[in-house]
C-alpha positions as CSV (number, residue, x, y, z in Angstrom):
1,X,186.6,134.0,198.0
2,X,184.7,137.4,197.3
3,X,183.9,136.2,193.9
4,X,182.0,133.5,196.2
5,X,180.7,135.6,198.5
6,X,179.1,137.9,196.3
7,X,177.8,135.2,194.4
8,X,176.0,133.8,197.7
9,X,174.7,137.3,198.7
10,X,172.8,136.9,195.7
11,X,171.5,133.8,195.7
12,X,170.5,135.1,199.0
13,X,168.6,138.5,198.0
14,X,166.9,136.5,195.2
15,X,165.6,133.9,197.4
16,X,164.8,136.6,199.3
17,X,163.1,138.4,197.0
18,X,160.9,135.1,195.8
19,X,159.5,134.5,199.2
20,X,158.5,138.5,199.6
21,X,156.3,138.0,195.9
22,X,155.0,134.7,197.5
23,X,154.0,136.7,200.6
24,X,152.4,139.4,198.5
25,X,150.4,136.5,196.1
26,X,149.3,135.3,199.5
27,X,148.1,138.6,200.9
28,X,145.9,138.6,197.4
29,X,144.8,135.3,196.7
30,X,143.9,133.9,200.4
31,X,140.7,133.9,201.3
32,X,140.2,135.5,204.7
33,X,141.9,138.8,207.1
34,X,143.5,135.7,209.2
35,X,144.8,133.6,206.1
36,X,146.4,136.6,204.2
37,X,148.2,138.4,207.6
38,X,149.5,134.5,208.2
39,X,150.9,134.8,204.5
40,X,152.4,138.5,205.4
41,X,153.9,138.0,208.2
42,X,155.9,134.8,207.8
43,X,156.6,134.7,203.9
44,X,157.5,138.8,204.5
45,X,159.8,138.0,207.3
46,X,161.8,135.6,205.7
47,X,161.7,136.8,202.4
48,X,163.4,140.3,204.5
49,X,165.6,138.0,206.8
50,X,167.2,136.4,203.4
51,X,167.2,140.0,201.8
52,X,169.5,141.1,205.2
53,X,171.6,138.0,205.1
54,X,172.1,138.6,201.0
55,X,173.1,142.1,201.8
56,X,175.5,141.1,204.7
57,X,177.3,138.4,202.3
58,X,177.7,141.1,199.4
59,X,179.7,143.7,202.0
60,X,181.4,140.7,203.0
61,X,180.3,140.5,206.2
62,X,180.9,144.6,207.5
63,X,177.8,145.4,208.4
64,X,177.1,142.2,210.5
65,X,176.4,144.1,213.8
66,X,173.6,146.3,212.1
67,X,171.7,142.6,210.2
68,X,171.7,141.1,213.2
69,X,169.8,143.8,214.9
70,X,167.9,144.2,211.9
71,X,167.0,140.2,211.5
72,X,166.3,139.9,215.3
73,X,163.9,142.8,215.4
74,X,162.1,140.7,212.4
75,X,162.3,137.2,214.1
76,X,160.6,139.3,217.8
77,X,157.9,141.8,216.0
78,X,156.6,139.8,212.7
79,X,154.9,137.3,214.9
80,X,154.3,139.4,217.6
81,X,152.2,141.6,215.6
82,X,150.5,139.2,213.7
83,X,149.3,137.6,217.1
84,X,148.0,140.7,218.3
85,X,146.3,142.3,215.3
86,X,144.8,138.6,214.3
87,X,143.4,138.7,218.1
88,X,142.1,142.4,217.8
89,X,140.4,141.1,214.6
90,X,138.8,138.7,216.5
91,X,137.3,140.5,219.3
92,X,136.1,143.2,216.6
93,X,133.9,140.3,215.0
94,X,136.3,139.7,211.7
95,X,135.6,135.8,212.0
96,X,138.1,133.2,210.0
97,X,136.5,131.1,207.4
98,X,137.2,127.7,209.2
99,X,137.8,124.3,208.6
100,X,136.8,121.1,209.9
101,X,139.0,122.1,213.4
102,X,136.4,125.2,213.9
103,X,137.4,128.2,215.3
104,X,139.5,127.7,218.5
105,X,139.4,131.0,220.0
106,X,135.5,131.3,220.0
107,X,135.8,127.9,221.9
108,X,138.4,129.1,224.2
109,X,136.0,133.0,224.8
110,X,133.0,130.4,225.4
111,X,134.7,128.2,228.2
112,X,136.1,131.2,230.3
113,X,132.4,132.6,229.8
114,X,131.1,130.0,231.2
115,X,133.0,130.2,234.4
C-alpha cells in the first residue's frame, strides 16, 4: 500500500510538473498579454494543484490539512487574479489580438457609454 502510494504521488508531481512546462511554453509562444496570462494562470494552477496532491500522496496523506489550504488558496486567487490584471490591462489600452468574436469588453465599455 505505500509502495502504491508513493508510486501515485509521483505520477502525480510528474503530471504536475508537465502542465507547469506547458504553462511556461504558453507564457512564451502565445501571441498576446491576454493569451499568455490565460496560459499562466490555468496550466500553473493545475500543474501546482497536481504538484500538492503528489506531495500529499508521498507523506501518505500527513499533511492533508496544510494541501488543502494550499490547493484552495490556488483554485480562489489563480483566476481571481487573472481576471483582474487581464481587466487592468484593458483599461490601460493593452488590447487582445482578436478573433472573429471581436473584443467583448470594448463592446460591453461602448454600450454602458452610450447610456
Amino acid at each position: 500500500m505505500k509502495e502504491a502510494m508513493a508510486f501515485a504521488g509521483s505520477i502525480l508531481i510528474l503530471l504536475g510538473a508537465l502542465f507547469s512546462l506547458l504553462g511556461a511554453l504558453g507564457v512564451c509562444r502565445l501571441p498576446d498579454a491576454y493569451s499568455r496570462m490565460h496560459s499562466a494562470s490555468k496550466a500553473g494552477a493545475l500543474g501546482a494543484i497536481l504538484i500538492l496532491l503528489g506531495a500529499l500522496f508521498a507523506t501518505g496523506g500527513h499533511a492533508w490539512f496544510n494541501v488543502f489550504l494550499a490547493v484552495a488558496v490556488l483554485l480562489v486567487s489563480a483566476p481571481m487574479a487573472a481576471h483582474i490584471i487581464s481587466r487592468a490591462g484593458h483599461m490601460a489600452g493593452v488590447r487582445p489580438k482578436v478573433g472573429p468574436l471581436g473584443d467583448a469588453l470594448e463592446r460591453a465599455k461602448d454600450r454602458s457609454s452610450n447610456r
